[in-house]
C-alpha angles and dihedrals in degrees: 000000000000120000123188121202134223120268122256106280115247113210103219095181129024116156143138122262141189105312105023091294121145123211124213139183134173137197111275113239115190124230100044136126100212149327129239125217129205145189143176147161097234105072082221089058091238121157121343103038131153136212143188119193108209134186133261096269102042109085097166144061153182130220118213115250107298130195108299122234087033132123110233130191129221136191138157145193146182127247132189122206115214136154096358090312145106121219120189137220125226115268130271120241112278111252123201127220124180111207126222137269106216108070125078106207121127113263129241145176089235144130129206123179131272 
C-alpha cells in the first residue's frame, strides 16, 4: 500500500482581532481528513505549544483571548487518516502575531471554534 501524504499547508490569512484573538485560515487540499493548528510563544515551537485539530472542511480558526502585549506563533498542517493511522503533512510557515495592549481579560493557550 501507497499513501500519499498531504502537501505542505499554506496559511493564506493570520492576523490579530478585537480581545487579543487571532484569526487564522489556511488553503483547503482534498482529499484530507483534517488539519492541525498550532501555536506557541517560542517562534521554534519548544516547550508550551497548542494545538486544535479541526475537521476537512474547516480551513479556519480562532484562538481564545490570549496575554495581551505578547508575540504568538502560529502553524498548521494537514493529516489523513487511513487504516487505523494518521499521516501527517509537512508544516505550514510560522507566522507571527503581536497582541494588543488595550483589553484586560485574563490570557490562555487556548482555541474555541469559528
Amino acid at each position: 500500500q501507497i499513501v500519499v501524504k498531504p502537501a505542505k499547508t499554506q496559511i493564506t490569512k493570520c492576523k490579530k482581532t478585537r480581545d487579543r484573538n487571532v484569526y487564522v485560515k489556511v488553503k483547503a487540499q482534498k482529499n484530507v481528513s483534517g488539519i492541525q493548528f498550532q501555536l506557541s510563544r517560542d517562534k521554534k515551537f519548544k516547550g508550551r505549544k497548542s494545538s486544535y485539530y479541526a475537521g476537512a472542511t474547516e480551513t479556519k480558526a480562532t484562538t481564545a483571548t490570549l496575554k495581551k502585549n505578547k508575540t504568538y506563533y502560529f502553524r498548521a498542517r494537514m493529516y489523513i487518516d487511513y487504516g487505523g493511522k494518521r499521516y501527517y503533512g509537512a508544516w505550514s510557515q510560522v507566522k507571527k502575531v503581536k497582541t494588543g495592549k488595550k483589553s484586560k481579560l485574563p490570557g490562555s493557550y487556548a482555541w474555541k471554534a469559528v
